[in-house]
C-alpha positions as CSV (number, residue, x, y, z in Angstrom):
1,X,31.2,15.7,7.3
2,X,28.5,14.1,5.6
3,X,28.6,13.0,1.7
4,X,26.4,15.9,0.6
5,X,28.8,18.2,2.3
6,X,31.6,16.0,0.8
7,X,30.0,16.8,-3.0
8,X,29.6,20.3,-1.9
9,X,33.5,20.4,-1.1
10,X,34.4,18.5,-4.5
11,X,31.7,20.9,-6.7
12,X,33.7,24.1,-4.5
13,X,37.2,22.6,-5.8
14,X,36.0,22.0,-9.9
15,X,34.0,25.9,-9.5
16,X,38.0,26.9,-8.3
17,X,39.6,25.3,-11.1
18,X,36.8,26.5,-13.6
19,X,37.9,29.9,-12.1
20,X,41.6,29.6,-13.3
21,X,42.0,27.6,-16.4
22,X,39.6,25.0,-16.9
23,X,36.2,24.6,-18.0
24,X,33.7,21.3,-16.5
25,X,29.9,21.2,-16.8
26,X,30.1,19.8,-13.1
27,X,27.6,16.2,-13.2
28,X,24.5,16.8,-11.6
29,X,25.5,13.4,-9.4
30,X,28.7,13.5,-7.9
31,X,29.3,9.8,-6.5
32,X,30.7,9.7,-3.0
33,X,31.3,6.4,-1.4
34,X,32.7,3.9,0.5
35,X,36.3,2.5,-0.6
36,X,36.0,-1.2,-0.2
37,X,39.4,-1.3,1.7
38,X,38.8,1.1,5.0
39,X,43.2,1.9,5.0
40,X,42.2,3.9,1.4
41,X,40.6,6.2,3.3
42,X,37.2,7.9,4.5
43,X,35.7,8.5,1.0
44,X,36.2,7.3,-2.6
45,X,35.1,9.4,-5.7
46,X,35.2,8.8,-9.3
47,X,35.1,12.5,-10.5
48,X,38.1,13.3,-12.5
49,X,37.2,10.2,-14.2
50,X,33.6,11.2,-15.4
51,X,35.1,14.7,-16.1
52,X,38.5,14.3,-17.8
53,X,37.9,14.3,-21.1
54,X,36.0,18.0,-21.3
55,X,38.8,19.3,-18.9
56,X,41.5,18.4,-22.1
57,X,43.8,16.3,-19.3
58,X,44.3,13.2,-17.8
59,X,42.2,11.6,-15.3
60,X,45.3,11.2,-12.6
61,X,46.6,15.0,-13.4
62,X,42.6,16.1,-12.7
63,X,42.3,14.3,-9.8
64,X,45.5,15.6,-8.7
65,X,44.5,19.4,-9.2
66,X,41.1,18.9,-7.4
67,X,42.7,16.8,-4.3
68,X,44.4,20.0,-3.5
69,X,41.4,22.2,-3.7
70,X,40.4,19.6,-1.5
71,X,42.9,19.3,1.0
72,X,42.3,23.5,1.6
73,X,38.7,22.2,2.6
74,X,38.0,22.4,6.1
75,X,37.9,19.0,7.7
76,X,39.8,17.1,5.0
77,X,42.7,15.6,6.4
78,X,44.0,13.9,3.5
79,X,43.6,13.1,-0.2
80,X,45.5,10.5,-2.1
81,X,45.0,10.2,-5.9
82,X,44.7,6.1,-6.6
83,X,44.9,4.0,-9.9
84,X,43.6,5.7,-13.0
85,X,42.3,9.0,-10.8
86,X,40.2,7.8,-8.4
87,X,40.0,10.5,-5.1
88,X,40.3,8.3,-2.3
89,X,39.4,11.4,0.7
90,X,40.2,11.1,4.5
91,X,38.7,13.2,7.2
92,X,40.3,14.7,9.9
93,X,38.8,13.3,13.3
94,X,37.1,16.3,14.5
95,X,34.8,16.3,11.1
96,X,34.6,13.3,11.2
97,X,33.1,13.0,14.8
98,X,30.6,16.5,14.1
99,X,28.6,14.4,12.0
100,X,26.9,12.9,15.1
101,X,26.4,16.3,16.6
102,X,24.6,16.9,12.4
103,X,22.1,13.9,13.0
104,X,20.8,15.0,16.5
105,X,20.2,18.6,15.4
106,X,18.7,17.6,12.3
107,X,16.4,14.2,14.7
108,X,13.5,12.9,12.2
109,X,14.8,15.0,8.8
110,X,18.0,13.0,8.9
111,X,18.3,10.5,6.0
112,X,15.7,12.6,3.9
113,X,16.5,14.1,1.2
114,X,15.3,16.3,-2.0
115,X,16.8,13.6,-4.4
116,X,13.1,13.2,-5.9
117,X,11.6,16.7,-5.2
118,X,9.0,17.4,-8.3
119,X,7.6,14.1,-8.5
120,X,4.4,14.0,-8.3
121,X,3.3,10.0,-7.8
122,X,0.0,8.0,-7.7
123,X,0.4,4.9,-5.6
124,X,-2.1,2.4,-5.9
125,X,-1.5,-0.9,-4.3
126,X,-3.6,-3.3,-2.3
127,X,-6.7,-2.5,-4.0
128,X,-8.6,-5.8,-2.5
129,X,-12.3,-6.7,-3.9
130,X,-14.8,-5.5,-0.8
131,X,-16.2,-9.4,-0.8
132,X,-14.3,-10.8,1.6
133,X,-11.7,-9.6,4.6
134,X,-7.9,-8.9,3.7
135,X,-5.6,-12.2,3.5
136,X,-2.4,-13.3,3.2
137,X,-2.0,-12.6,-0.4
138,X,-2.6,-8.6,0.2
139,X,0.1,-9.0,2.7
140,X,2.8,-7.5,1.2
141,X,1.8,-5.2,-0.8
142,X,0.4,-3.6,1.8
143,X,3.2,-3.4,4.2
144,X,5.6,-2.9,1.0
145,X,3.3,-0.5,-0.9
146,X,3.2,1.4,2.5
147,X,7.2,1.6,2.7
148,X,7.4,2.1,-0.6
149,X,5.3,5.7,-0.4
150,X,6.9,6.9,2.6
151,X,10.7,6.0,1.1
152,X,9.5,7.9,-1.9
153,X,8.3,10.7,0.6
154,X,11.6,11.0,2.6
155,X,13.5,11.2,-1.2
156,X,11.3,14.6,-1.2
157,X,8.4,13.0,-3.8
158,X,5.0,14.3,-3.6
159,X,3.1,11.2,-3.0
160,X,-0.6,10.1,-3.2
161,X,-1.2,6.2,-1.4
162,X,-4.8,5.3,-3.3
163,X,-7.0,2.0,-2.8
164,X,-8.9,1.4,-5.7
165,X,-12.4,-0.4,-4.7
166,X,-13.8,-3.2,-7.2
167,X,-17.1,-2.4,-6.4
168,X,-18.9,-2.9,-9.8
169,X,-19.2,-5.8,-11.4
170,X,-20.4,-9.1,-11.1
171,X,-19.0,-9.9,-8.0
172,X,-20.5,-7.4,-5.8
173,X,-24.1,-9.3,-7.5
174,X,-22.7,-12.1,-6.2
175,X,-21.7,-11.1,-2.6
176,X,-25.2,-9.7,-1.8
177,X,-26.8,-12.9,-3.1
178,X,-24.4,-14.7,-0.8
179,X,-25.4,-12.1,2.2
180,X,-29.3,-12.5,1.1
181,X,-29.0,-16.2,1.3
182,X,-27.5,-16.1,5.2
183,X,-30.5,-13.3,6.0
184,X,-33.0,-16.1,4.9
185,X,-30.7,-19.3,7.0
186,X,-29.8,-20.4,3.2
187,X,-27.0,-22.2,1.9
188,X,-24.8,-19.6,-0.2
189,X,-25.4,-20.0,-3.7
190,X,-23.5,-22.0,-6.0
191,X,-20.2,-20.1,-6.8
192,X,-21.5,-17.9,-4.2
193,X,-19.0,-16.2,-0.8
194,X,-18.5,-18.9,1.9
195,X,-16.9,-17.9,5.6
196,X,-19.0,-17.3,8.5
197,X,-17.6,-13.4,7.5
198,X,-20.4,-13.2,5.6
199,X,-23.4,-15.0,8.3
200,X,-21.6,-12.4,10.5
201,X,-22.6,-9.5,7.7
202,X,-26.3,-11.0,7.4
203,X,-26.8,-11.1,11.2
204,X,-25.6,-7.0,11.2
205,X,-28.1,-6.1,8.6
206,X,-30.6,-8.0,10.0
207,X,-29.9,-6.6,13.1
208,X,-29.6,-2.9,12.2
209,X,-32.5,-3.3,9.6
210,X,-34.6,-6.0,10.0
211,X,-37.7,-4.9,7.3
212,X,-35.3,-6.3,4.9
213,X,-35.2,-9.9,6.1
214,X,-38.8,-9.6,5.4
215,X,-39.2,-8.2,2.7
216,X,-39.1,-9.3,-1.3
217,X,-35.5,-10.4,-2.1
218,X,-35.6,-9.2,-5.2
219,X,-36.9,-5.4,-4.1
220,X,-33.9,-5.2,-1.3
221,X,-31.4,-6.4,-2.9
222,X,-29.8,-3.2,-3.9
223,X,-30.2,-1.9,-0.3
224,X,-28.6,-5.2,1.0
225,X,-25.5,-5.0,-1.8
226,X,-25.0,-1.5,-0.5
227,X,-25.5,-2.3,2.9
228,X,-22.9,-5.3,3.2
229,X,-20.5,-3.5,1.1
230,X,-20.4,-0.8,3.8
231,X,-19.8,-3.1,6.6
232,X,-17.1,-4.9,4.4
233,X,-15.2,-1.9,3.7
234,X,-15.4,-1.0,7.3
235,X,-13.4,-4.2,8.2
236,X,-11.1,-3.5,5.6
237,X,-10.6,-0.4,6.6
238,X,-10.1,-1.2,10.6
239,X,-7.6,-4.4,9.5
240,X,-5.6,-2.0,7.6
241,X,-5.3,0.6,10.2
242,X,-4.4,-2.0,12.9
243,X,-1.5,-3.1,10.2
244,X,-0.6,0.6,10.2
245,X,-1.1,1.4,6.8
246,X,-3.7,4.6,5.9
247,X,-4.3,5.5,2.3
248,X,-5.2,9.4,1.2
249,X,-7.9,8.3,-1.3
250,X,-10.3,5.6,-1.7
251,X,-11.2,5.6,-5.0
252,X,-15.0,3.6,-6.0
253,X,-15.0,2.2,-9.6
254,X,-18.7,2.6,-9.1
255,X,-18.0,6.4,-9.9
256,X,-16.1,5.9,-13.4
257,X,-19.5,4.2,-14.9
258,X,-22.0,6.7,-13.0
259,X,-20.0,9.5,-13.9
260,X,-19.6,8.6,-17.7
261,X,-15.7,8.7,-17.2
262,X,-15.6,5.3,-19.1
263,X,-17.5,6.7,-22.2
264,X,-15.7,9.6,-22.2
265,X,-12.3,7.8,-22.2
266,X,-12.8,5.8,-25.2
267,X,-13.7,9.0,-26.7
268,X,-10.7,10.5,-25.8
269,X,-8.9,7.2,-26.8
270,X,-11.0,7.5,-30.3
271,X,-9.2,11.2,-30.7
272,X,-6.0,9.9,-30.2
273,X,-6.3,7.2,-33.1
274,X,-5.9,4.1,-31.1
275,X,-9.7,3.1,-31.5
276,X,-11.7,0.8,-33.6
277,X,-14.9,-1.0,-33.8
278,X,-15.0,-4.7,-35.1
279,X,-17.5,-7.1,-35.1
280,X,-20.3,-4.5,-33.4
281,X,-17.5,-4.1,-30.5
282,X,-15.3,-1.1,-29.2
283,X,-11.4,-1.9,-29.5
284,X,-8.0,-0.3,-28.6
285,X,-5.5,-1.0,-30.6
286,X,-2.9,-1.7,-27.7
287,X,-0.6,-3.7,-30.1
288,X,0.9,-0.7,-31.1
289,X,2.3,-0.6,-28.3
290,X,3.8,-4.2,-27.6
291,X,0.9,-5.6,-26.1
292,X,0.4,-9.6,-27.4
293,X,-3.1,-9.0,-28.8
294,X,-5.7,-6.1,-29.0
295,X,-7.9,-5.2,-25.9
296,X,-11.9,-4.9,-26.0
297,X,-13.5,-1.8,-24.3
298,X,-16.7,-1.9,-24.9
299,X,-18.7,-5.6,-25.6
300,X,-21.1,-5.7,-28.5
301,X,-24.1,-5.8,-26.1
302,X,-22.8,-2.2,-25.0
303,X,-21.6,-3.2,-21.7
304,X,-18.2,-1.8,-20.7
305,X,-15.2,-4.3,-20.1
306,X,-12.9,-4.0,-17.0
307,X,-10.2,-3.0,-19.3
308,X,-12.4,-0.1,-20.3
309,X,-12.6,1.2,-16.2
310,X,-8.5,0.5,-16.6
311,X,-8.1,3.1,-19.1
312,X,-10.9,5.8,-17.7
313,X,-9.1,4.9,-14.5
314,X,-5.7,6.0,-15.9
315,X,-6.8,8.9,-17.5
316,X,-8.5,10.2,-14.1
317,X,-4.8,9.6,-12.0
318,X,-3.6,11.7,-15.3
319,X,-6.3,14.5,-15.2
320,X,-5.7,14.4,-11.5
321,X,-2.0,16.0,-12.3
322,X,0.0,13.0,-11.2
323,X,2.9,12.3,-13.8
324,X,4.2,9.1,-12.3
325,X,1.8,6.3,-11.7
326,X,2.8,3.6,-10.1
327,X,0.9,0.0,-9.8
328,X,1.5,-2.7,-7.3
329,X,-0.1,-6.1,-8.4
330,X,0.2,-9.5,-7.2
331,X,2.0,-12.1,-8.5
332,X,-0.9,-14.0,-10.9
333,X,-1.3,-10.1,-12.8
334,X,1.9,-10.3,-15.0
335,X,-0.2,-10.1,-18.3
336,X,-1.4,-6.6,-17.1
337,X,1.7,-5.1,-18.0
338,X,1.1,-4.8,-21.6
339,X,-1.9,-3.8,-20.9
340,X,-1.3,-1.1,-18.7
341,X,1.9,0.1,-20.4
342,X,-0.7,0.6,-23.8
343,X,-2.9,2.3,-22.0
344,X,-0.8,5.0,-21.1
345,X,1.0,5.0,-24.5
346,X,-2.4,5.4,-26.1
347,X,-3.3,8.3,-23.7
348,X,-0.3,10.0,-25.1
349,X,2.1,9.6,-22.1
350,X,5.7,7.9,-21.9
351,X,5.4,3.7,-20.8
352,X,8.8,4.3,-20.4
353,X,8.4,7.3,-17.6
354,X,4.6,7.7,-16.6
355,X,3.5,4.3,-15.4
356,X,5.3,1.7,-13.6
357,X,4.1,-1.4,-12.6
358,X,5.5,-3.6,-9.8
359,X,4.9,-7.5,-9.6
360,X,4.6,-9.1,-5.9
361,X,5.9,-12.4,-5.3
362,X,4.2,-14.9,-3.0
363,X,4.4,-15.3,0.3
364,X,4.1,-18.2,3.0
365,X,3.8,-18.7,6.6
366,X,4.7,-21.7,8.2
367,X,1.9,-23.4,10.5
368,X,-0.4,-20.6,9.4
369,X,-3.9,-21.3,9.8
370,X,-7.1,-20.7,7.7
371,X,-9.5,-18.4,9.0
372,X,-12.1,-19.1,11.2
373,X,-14.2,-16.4,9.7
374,X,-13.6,-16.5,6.1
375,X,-13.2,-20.4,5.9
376,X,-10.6,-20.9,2.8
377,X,-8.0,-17.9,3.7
378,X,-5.6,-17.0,5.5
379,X,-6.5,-13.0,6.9
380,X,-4.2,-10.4,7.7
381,X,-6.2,-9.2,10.7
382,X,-5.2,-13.2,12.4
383,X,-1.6,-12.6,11.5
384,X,-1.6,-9.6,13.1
385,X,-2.7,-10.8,16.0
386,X,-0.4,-14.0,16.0
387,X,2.9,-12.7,14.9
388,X,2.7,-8.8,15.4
389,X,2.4,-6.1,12.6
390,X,6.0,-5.2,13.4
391,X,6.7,-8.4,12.7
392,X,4.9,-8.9,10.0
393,X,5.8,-5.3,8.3
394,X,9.8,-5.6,8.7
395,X,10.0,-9.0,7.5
396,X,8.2,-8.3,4.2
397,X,9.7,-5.0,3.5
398,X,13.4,-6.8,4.1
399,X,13.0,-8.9,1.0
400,X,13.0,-7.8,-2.6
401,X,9.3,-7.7,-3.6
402,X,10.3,-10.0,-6.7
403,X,11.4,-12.9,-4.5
404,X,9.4,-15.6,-3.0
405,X,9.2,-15.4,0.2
406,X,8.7,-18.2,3.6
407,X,7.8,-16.7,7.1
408,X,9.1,-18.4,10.1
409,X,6.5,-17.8,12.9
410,X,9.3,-19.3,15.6
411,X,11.4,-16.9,14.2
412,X,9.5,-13.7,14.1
413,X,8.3,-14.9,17.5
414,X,11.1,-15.3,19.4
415,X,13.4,-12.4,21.4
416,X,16.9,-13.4,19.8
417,X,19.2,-12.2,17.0
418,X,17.7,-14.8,14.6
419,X,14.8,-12.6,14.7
420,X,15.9,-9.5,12.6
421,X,13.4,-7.6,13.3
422,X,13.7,-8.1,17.2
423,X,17.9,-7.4,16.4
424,X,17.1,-3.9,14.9
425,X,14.6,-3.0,17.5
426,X,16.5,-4.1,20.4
427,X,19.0,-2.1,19.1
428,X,17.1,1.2,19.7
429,X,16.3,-0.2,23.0
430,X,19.8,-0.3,24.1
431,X,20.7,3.2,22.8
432,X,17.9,4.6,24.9
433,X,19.0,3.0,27.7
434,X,22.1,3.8,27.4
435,X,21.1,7.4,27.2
436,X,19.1,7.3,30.1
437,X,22.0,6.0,32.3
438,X,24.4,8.2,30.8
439,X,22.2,11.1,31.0
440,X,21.3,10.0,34.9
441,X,25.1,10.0,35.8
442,X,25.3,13.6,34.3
443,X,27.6,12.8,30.8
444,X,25.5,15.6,29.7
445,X,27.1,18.1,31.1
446,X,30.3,17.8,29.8
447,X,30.7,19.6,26.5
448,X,31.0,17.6,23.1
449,X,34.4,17.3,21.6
450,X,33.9,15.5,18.4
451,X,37.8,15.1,18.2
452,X,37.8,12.7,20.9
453,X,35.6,10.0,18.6
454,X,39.2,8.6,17.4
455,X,38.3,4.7,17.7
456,X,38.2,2.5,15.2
457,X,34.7,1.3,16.0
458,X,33.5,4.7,16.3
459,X,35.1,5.8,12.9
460,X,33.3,2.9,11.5
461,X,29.7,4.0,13.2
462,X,29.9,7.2,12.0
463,X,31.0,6.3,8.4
464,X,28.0,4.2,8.9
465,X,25.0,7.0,10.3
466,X,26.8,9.1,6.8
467,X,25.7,6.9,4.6
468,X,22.2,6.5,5.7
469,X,20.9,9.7,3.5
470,X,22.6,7.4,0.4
471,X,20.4,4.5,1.5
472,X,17.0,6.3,1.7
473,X,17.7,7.9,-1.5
474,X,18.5,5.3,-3.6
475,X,15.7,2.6,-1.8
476,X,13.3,5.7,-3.2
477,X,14.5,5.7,-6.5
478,X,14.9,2.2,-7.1
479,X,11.5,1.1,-5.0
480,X,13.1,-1.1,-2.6
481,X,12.7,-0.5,0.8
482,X,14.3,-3.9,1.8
483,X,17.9,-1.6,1.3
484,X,17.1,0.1,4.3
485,X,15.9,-2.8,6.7
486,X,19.8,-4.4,5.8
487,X,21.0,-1.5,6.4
488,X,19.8,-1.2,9.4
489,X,20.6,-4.7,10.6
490,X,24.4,-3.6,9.6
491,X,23.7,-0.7,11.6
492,X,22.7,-2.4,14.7
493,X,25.4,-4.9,14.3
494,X,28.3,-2.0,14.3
495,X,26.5,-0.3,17.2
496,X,27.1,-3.6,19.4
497,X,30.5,-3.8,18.6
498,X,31.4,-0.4,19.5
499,X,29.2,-0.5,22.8
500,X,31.1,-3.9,23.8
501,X,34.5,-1.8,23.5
502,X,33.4,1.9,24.2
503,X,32.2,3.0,27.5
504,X,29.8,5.8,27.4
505,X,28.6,5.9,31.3
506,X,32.0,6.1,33.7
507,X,32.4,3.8,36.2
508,X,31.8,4.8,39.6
509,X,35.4,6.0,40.5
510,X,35.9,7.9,37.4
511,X,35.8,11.4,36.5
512,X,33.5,12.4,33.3
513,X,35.6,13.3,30.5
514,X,34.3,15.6,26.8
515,X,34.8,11.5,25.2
516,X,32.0,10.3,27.5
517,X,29.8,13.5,26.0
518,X,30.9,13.0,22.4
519,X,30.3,8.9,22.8
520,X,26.8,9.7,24.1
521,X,26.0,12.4,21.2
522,X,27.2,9.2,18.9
523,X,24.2,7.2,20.6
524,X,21.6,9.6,20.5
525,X,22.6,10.0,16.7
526,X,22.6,5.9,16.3
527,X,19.3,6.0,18.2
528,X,18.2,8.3,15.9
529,X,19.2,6.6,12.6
530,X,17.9,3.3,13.5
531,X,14.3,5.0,14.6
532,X,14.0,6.9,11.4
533,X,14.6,4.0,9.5
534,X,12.1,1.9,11.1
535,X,9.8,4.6,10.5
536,X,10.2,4.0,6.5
537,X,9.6,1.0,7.2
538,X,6.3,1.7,9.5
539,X,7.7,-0.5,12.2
540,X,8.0,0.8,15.9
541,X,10.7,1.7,17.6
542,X,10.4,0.6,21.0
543,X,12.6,2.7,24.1
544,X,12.7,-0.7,26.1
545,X,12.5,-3.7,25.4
C-alpha cells in the first residue's frame, strides 16, 4: 500500500463518518508519513488533528472513530490512536509486500505524480553571453536548472526549459572586433575577447569565407559578428548536449528590438501607470514595488536599456501563456530581484506567485585547470571530459543551490562509497545483476507472494520505494532536486543491507521457494526507484558497473 492509497483509505473512513453523523471539509492534503520510532508503526497521520474542531469533538475521540473505519480497510493490520490523536497505521505484510509488485507495473511513472498538474512554467536558466564557450560558473545551473524542470515535470507541471541569448548589445560589437582582429593576425583590442576560442573562430571564417579577410573591415563587420556568433552558439549548443541538458526554446534578444517588443512594452507599462519621463528619459517606477531605486527604460539619447529588453522579455513569457516564471541567476545577480519582482508587479501579475527567482551559489573544483582555449576560464566542455557529466550533474544537483559548494576531483573520480555518485549508481548495478542471476537460475518462475516479504530489512525497503512519490513531489514544489539525490543514497544504503542478509538466488542445493520470487520483484522495484531517480537528476543509470 502506498501513501496515496493510504490517503485514499483515510478520505474513504471521514466520507463514512460524514455519512453517519459528522460533517468535515476533508483537507485537500492529507499528510502520511513516517513515525520517527519504526515500533509505532507503518504510517503516522495528523488528521483528526487538522480536523477536530469542525467535527465538534476531540482530536483523540476523532482519531479513534476513523482508526476503525480504518482497520475495515483492506490491508490495514493495525491502528493505534497516540498522544493528542495522532493515527499511527500498520500494514498487514501482504500489503505491505504488493507495493513492490505496484512499482514494476507502474516501471518509469513510479514516483510521478499530478501534485503540480495546471502549472504552466517558464524556465530560463543558463542563459550564457554567445562570446565565449560555457565555464564553470554556468555549471550548475545548468545541471540544476535541468533537474529542476524535469522534477517539476514528474510533479505533473507543464514545463518550458528556455535559453535566453545576449546577442545585442555592446558586447556582441566587441566580440566581432575581437574575431576581426585574429582574421587580420592582430592583437585583440583593448577590453577586447582573449582565448585561442576566438583565433580558432577567425581561422573558420576565414576558412569558410575567405572574401572577408580581404575585404574593408568596416563593410564585413556585420557579416563577421553574425558569422562568429553562429559558430559560437554552435559550441554552446554541442557542450550543452554532451552535458545532457536540451532546452525547448532559444530565445534571441535581437528579436525584442527588431520586432518593436521593447517599445511596445513601455507602452503597455505607460497604460498601467508605472511610467514616467524625467530628465528627457523613460522611467518605471519600480519603487512601488520594493525595489531600492527607480529603473531607466529608455536613455535620453533614445536608446533602450537592458532593463527595458527585461520587462519586453517578461511580458513576451506572459503573452506566451506561462503563469509561473521562473529565473535562475548566478550568484553576483542578487540586485535583480527587485528588479524582476517590479517588473512583474508593474505588468499587473502577483511577485508573490508569477515570478520566482532563484540565486546560484559558487562553485569550485580542486586542481581545476584554466582552459587551453579560452585562456582565463575554466569550461564546462574540459570538466566534462575530466570528471564525467554524471559526475559532474549528481554532485551539483545533491547540494542546495544556495550553498557554496567545493568539488573533489579524487573523489568524483574514484570507484568507492566516498564517491556518492558512484554509491548510487553501483547500486543499480547490483540490482541488475542480481536480476540477471536470479532470473538465470529460474526465481522467475515461481509465483509472487508478497506475504512472504516479513523481514525487517525488507519492511524497511519497502517503507522506503513508498515514500519515493513524497520525495519527487515535494523536491518539485520546493525546487530542490538535491532531496532526491539523498534520498537515493539512503536508498542505496538500505538496499545493501538487505542484500547482505536476504538471499534472492538459492544456493545450489536448494529448492526455489514464492520468497525467492517476491525478494526478486523487491529488486526489480529498487532497481527501478533508484533509475528513475537518477533520471530527475539526468544522470545514467548504468546495468554494470
Amino acid at each position: 500500500m502506498t501513501p496515496e492509497q493510504l490517503k485514499t483509505a483515510i478520505r474513504a473512513a471521514i466520507d463514512q463518518l460524514n455519512s453517519q453523523d459528522l460533517s468535515i471539509e476533508i483537507p485537500e492534503t492529507i499528510v502520511v508519513e513516517r513515525p520517527k520510532n519504526r515500533e509505532h508503526g507503518d504510517w503516522a497521520s495528523n488528521i483528526a488533528l487538522q480536523t477536530a474542531k469542525q467535527a465538534g469533538l476531540k482530536p483523540r475521540e476523532l482519531a479513534e472513530r476513523i482508526g476503525e473505519g480504518l482497520r475495515a480497510q483492506d490491508g490495514v493490520a493495525e491502528v493505534d490512536v497516540a498522544g493528542p490523536g495522532f493515527l499511527n497505521i500498520t500494514l498487514d505484510a501482504d500489503a505491505a509486500g504488493k507495493l513492490a509488485a505496484d512499482v514494476v507495473e507502474q516501471g518509469a511513472a513510479y514516483g510521478t505524480s499530478t501534485s503540480l498538474v495546471g502549472h504552466t512554467v517558464n524556465m530560463e536558466f543558463v542563459s550564457a553571453n554567445p562570446t565565449g564557450p560555457l565555464h564553470l560558473g554556468h555549471t550548475r545551473w545548468a545541471a540544476l536548472g535541468d533537474a529542476i524542470a524535469r522534477v517539476l515535470r514528474a510533479a505533473g507541471a507543464e514545463v518550458t526549459s528556455e535559453y535566453y541569448i545576449n546577442d545585442a548589445g555592446s558586447q556582441m560589437d566587441t566580440f566581432a572586433d575581437s574575431v576581426l582582429a585574429r582574421m587580420h593576425e592582430r592583437e585583440v583590442p583593448e577590453g577586447g575577447y582573449p582565448g585561442q576560442y576566438i583565433a580558432d573562430i577567425a581561422e573558420e571564417i576565414r576558412a569558410g569565407q575567405p572574401a572577408l579577410a580581404d575585404a574593408c573591415e568596416d563593410a564585413v563587420r556585420d557579416e563577421v559578428r553574425h558569422r562568429a556568433y553562429e559558430l559560437q552558439m554552435a559550441d554552446i549548443r554541442s557542450t550543452l548536449d554532451d552535458f545532457g541538458v536540451h532546452f525547448d526554446v532559444w530565445f534571441s534578444e535581437t528579436t525584442l528590438h527588431a520586432s518593436g517588443a521593447i517599445e511596445q512594452a513601455v507602452d503597455r507599462l505607460r497604460e498601467q501607470g508605472h511610467v514616467y519621463d524625467k530628465d528627457g528619459a523613460v522611467w518605471l517606477r519600480t519603487t512601488d514595488f520594493g525595489d531600492d531605486k527607480d529603473r531607466v527604460l529608455i536613455r535620453a539619447d533614445g536608446q533602450p536599456t537592458y532593463f527595458a529588453a527585461d520587462a519586453a522579455y517578461y511580458l513576451d513569457k506572459k503573452d506566451r501563456g506561462f503563469t509561473e516564471k521562473i529565473y535562475l541567476l548566478g550568484a553576483d545577480h542578487h540586485g535583480y530581484v527587485g528588479r524582476l519582482k517590479a517588473i512583474a508587479a508593474a505588468a499587473g501579475d502577483d511577485p508573490e506567485h508569477n515570478i520566482e527567482i532563484l540565486i546560484g551559489q559558487l562553485i569550485k573544483v580542486n586542481g581545476a585547470k584554466l582552459s587551453k582555449r579560452a585562456g582565463n576560464i575554466i569550461e564546462l566542455r574540459d570538466l566534462i571530459d575530466w570528471l564525467g557529466t554524471d559526475a559532474v550533474r549528481y554532485s551539483l544537483a545533491r547540494t542546495p543551490a544556495d550553498s557554496p559548494l567545493t568539488l573533489d576531483p579524487e573523489v568524483l573520480r574514484s570507484a568507492s562509497n566516498d564517491n556518492p555518485v558512484y554509491y548510487v549508481q553501483y547500486a543499480h548495478a547490483r540490482t541488475k545483476g542480481v536480476e540477471r542471476n536470479a532470473v538465470a537460475a529460474g526465481v522467475e518462475e515461481v509465483e509472487f507472494d508478497p506475504s512472504t516479504l516479513d523481514h525487517e530489512t525488507e519492511t524497511v525497503l519497502l517503507a522506503a520505494l513508498a515514500d519515493f512519490p513524497r520525495v519527487v513531489a515535494q523536491a518539485a514544489e520546493l525546487r530542490e532536486p538535491h532531496r532526491i539525490a539523498r534520498y537515493l543514497e539512503g536508498m542505496a544504503g538500505l538496499f545493501h543491507k538487505w542484500y547482505d542478509a536476504c538471499r534472492v538466488t538459492p544456493r545450489t542445493d536448494e529448492e526455489i521457494t514464492p520468497t525467492h520470487a517476491s525478494r526478486l520483484m523487491l529488486v526489480r522495484a529498487t532497481s527501478i526507484v533508484l533509475a528513475n531517480g537518477l533520471d530527475m537528476l539526468g544522470v545514467s543509470a548504468p546495468e554494470r558497473m
